[in-house]
KEKE-690320 format. One line per 4 residues: number of its first residue (from 1); their letters; for each residue x, y, z negated of C-alpha. Coordinates in nm, 2 decimals, always signed. Layout:
BEGIN
NUM) A) X:Y:Z | ...
***
This chain:
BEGIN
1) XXXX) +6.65:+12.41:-18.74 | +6.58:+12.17:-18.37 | +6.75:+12.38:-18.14 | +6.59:+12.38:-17.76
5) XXXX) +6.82:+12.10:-17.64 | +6.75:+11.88:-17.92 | +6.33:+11.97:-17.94 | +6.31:+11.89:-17.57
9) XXXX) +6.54:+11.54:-17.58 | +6.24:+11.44:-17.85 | +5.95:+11.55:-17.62 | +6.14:+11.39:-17.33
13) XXXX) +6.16:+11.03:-17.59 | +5.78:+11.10:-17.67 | +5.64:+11.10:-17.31 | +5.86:+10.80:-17.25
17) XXXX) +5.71:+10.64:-17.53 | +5.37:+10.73:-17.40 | +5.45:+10.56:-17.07 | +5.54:+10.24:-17.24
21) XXXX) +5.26:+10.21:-17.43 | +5.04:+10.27:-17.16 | +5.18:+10.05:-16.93 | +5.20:+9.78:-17.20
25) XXXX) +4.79:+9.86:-17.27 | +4.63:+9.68:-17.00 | +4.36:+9.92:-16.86 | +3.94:+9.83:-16.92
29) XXXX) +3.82:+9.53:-16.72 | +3.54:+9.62:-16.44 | +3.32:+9.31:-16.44 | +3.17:+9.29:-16.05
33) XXXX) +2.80:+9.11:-16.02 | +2.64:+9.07:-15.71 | +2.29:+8.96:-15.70 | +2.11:+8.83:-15.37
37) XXXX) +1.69:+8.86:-15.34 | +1.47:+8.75:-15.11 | +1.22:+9.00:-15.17 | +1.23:+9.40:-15.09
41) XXXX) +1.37:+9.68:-15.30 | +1.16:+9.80:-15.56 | +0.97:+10.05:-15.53 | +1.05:+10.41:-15.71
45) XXXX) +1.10:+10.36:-16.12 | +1.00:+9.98:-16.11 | +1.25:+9.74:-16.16 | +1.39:+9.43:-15.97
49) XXXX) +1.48:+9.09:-16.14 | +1.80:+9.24:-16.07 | +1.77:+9.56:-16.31 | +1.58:+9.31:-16.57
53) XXXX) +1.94:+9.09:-16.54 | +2.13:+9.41:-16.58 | +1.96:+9.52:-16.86 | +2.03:+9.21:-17.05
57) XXXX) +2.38:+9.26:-16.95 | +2.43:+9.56:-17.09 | +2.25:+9.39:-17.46 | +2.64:+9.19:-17.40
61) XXXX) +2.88:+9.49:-17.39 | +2.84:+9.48:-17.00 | +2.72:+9.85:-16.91 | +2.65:+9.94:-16.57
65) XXXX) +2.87:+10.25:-16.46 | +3.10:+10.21:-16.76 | +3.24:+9.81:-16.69 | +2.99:+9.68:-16.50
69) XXXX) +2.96:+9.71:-16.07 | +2.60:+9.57:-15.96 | +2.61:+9.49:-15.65 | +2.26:+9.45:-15.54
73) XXXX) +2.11:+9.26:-15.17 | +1.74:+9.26:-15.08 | +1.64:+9.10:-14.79 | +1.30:+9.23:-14.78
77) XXXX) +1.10:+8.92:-14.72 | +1.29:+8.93:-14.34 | +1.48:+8.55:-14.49 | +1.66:+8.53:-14.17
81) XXXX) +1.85:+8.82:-14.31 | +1.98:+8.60:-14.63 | +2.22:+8.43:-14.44 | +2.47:+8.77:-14.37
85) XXXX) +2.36:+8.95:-14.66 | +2.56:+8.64:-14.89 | +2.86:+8.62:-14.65 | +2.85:+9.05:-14.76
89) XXXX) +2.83:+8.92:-15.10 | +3.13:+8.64:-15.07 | +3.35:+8.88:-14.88 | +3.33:+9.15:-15.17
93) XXXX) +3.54:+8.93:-15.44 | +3.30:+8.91:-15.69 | +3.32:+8.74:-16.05 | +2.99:+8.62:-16.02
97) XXXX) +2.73:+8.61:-15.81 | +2.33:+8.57:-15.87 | +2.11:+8.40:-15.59 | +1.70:+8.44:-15.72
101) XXXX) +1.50:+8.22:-15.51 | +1.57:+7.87:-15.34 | +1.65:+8.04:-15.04 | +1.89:+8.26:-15.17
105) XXXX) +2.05:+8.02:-15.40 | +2.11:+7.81:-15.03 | +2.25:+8.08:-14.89 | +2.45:+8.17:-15.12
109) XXXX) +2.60:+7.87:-15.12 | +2.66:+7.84:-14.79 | +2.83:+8.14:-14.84 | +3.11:+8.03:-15.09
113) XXXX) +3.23:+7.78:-15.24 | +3.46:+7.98:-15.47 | +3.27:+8.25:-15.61 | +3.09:+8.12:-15.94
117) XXXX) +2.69:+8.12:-15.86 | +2.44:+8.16:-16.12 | +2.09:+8.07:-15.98 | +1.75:+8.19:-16.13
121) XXXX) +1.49:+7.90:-15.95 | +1.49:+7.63:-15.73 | +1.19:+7.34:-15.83 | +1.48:+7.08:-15.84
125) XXXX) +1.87:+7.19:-15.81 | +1.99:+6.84:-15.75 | +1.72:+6.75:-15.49 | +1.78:+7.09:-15.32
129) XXXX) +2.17:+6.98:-15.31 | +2.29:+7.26:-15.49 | +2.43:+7.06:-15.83 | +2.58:+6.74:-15.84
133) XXXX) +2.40:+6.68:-16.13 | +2.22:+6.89:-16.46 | +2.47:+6.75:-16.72 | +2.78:+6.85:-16.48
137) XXXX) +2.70:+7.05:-16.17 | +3.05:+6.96:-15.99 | +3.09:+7.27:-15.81 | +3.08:+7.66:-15.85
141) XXXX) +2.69:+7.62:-15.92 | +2.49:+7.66:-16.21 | +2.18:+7.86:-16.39 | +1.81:+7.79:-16.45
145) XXXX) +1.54:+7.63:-16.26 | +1.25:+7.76:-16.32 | +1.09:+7.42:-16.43 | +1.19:+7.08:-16.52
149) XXXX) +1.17:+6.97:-16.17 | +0.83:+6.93:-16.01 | +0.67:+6.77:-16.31 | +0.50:+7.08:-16.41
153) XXXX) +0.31:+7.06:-16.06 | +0.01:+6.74:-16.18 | -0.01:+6.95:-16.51 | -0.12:+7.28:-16.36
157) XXXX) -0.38:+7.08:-16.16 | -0.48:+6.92:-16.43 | -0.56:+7.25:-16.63 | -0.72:+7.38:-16.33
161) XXXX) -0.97:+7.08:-16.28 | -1.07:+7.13:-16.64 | -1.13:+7.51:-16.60 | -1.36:+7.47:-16.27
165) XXXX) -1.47:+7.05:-16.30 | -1.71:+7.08:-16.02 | -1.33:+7.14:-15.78 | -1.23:+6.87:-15.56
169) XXXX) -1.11:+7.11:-15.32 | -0.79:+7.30:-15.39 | -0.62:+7.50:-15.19 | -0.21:+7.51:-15.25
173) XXXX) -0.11:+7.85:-15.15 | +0.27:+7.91:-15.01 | +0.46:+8.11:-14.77 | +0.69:+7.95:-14.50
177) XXXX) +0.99:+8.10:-14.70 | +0.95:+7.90:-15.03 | +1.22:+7.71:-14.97 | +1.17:+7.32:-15.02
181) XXXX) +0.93:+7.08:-14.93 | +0.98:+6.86:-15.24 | +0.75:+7.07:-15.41 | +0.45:+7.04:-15.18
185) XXXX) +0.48:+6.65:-15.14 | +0.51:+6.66:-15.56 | +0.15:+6.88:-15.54 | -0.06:+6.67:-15.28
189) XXXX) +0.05:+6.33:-15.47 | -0.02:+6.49:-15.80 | -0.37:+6.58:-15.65 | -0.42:+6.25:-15.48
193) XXXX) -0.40:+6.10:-15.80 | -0.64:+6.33:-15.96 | -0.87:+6.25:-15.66 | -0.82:+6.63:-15.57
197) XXXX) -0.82:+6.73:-15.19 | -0.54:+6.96:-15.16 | -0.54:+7.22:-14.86 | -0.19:+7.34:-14.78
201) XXXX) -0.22:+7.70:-14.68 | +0.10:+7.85:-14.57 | +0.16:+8.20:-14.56 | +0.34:+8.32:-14.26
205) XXXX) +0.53:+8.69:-14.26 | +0.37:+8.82:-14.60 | +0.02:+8.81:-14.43 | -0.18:+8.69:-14.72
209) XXXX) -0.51:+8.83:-14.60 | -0.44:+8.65:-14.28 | -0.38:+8.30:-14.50 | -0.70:+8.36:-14.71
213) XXXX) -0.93:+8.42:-14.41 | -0.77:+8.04:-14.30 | -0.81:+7.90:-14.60 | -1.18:+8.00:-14.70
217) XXXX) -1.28:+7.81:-14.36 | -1.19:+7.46:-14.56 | -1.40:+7.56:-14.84 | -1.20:+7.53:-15.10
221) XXXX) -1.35:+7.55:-15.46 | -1.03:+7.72:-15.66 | -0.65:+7.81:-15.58 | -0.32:+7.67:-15.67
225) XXXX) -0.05:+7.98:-15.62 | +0.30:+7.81:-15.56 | +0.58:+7.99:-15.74 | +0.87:+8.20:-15.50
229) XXXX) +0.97:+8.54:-15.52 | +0.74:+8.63:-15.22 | +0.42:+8.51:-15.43 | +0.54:+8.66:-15.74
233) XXXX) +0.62:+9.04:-15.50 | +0.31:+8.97:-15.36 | +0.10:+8.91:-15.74 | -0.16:+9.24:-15.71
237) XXXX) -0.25:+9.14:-15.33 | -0.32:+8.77:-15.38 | -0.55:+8.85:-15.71 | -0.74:+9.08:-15.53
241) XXXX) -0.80:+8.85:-15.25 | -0.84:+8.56:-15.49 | -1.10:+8.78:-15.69 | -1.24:+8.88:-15.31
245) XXXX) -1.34:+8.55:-15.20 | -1.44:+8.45:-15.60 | -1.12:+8.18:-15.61 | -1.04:+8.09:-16.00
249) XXXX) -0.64:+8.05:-15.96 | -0.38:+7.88:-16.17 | -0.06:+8.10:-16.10 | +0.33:+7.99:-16.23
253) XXXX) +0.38:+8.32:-16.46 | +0.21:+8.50:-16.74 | +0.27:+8.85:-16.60 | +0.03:+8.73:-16.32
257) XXXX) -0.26:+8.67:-16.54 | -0.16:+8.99:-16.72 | -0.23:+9.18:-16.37 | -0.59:+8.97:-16.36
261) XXXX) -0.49:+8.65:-16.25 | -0.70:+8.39:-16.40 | -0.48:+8.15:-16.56 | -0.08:+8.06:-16.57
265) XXXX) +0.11:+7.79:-16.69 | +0.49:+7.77:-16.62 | +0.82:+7.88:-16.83 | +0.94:+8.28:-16.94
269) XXXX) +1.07:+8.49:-16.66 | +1.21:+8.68:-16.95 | +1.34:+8.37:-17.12 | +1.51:+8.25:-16.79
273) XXXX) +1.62:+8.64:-16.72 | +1.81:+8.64:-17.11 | +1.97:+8.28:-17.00 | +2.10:+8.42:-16.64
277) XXXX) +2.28:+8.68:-16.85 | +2.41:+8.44:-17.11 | +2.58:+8.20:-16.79 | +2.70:+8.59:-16.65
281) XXXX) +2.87:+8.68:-16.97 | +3.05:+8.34:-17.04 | +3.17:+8.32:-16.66 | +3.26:+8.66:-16.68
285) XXXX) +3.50:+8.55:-17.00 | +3.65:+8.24:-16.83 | +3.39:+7.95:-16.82 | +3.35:+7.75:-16.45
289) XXXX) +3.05:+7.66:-16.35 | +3.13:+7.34:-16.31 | +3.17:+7.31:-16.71 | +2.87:+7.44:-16.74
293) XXXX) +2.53:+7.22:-16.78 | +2.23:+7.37:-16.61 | +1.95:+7.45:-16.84 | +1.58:+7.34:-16.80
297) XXXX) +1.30:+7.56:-16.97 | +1.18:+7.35:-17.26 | +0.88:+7.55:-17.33 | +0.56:+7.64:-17.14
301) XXXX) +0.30:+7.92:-17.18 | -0.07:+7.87:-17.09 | -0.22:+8.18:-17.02 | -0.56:+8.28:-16.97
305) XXXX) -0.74:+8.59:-16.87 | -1.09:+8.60:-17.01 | -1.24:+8.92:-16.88 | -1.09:+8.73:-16.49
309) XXXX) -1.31:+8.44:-16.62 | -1.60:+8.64:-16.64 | -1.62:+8.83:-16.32 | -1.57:+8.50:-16.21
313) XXXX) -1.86:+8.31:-16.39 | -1.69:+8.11:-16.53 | -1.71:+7.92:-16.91 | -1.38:+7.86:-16.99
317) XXXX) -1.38:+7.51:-17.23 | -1.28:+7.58:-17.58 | -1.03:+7.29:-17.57 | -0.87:+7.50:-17.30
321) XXXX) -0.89:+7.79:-17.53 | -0.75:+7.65:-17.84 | -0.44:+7.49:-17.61 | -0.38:+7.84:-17.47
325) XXXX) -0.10:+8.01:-17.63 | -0.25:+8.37:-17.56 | -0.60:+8.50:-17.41 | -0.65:+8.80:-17.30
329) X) -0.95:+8.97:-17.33
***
């Protein structure tokens, strides 16, 4: 029989045992993501390209409220604000930080120079200054573009000559917060050498009806929507006013054309979305930027929106239709 000195010597050994092992068990790593957007907050039960990147996350064990801390920065279209909201983002010690947008990738990156940055966009990352090169970005920078430079930019023209071939006037729709200039100069030599005029509208403070009105005056004969996070938070207003003033538009995403944009021809968001989360999750296990290539999309979707073609007037050309990876009725 354990008498009481002895039974409580061997509970005493047992809770000491207990401490050992739990001190020797290192506890759960809490994996800390910040992610920087130009645009606003969504709206109730829609999601940001930040829950679209969490959600992908938690696909790679990486489960918000269990080991994952989001931490999440609009700046509401107000850009001036980008600036403080990444020094907020810097100063919280995170493991990684995403920046969506040129804007935000610059700002970010004045930010920090130690915080690993994953960035979703920018036409050109080595023009922009942000990589020292694709192969080996140098610093604590890498991610996706959202195309292979500007290249894509003569293309989309191109596609949208074909769909209206009585244009010669196109207007290149973009607000003052895109970001870079390299992508404009890319789209007026593009349609110089397609002997396009292109008419540079420039959005200023969201005020797309505002634009249009300025626009219309030069008579353009179809639209060219510039990609940024404002355009693509902005996608119902500028079809309706495309569809108002009877403008056939090429537009950078598919989801556009989904929501009755005429055409698209550009990259995945949810391909780039899955690759942000795959540069999150090696970081996240030890991997430097630095080491890490940026990634170009390889593959482009041309997207067309018949019934938008028809309120329009227009005849879309069957060589058009059989390059088209998907038509929607």
């Amino acid at each position: 029989m354990i008498d009481r000195r002895s039974l409580l010597e061997a509970v005493a050994g047992g809770l000491l045992a207990v401490s050992h092992a739990a001190r020797a068990q290192p506890a759960a790593r809490i994996f800390r993501l910040g992610v920087l957007l130009q645009v606003a907050a969504p709206a109730a039960r829609s999601l940001s390209r930040a829950d679209e990147i969490a959600a992908r996350l938690a696909e790679l064990g990486y489960v918000e409220g269990r080991n994952l801390v989001v931490e999440r920065r609009y700046a509401g279209g107000a850009i001036d604000k980008l600036p403080a909201l990444a020094r907020e983002l810097a100063a919280l010690k995170l493991d990684v930080i995403v920046a969506i947008g040129t804007l935000s990738i610059r700002a970010a990156v004045d930010a920090t120079k130690t915080t690993p940055i994953v960035m979703f966009g920018s036409e050109d990352p080595v023009a922009d200054g942000f990589v020292a090169s694709l192969a080996r970005p140098g610093g604590n920078v890498t991610g996706v573009p959202i195309t292979p430079g500007v290249t894509l930019v003569g293309k989309k023209l191109d596609l949208l000559r074909q769909t209206v071939p009585r244009a010669t006037r196109i207007a290149y729709l973009m607000p003052a917060s895109a970001g870079a200039s390299h992508p404009v100069k890319a789209a007026l030599a593009a349609a110089a050498s397609q002997r396009l005029k292109l008419i540079v509208a420039v959005v200023h403070n969201g005020l797309y009806e505002q634009a249009f009105t300025s626009l219309m005056a030069e008579r353009p004969e179809a639209l060219f929507v510039a990609n940024s996070p404002g355009t693509s938070a902005q996608q119902q207003e500028i079809i309706a006013l495309a569809a108002q003033h009877r403008l056939p538009a090429m537009y950078e995403w598919r989801e556009q054309v989904e929501a009755g944009g005429l055409m698209s021809y550009g990259s995945s968001l949810a391909w780039i979305t899955l690759r942000v989360a795959a540069y999150v999750d090696q970081i996240f296990k030890g991997a430097r930027p630095a080491d890490l290539p940026v990634e170009l999309p390889s593959q482009f979707q041309l997207v067309i929106n018949l019934k938008t073609a028809r309120a329009l007037g227009l005849t879309i050309p069957q060589t058009l239709l059989k390059l088209a990876d998907e038509v929607i009725e």
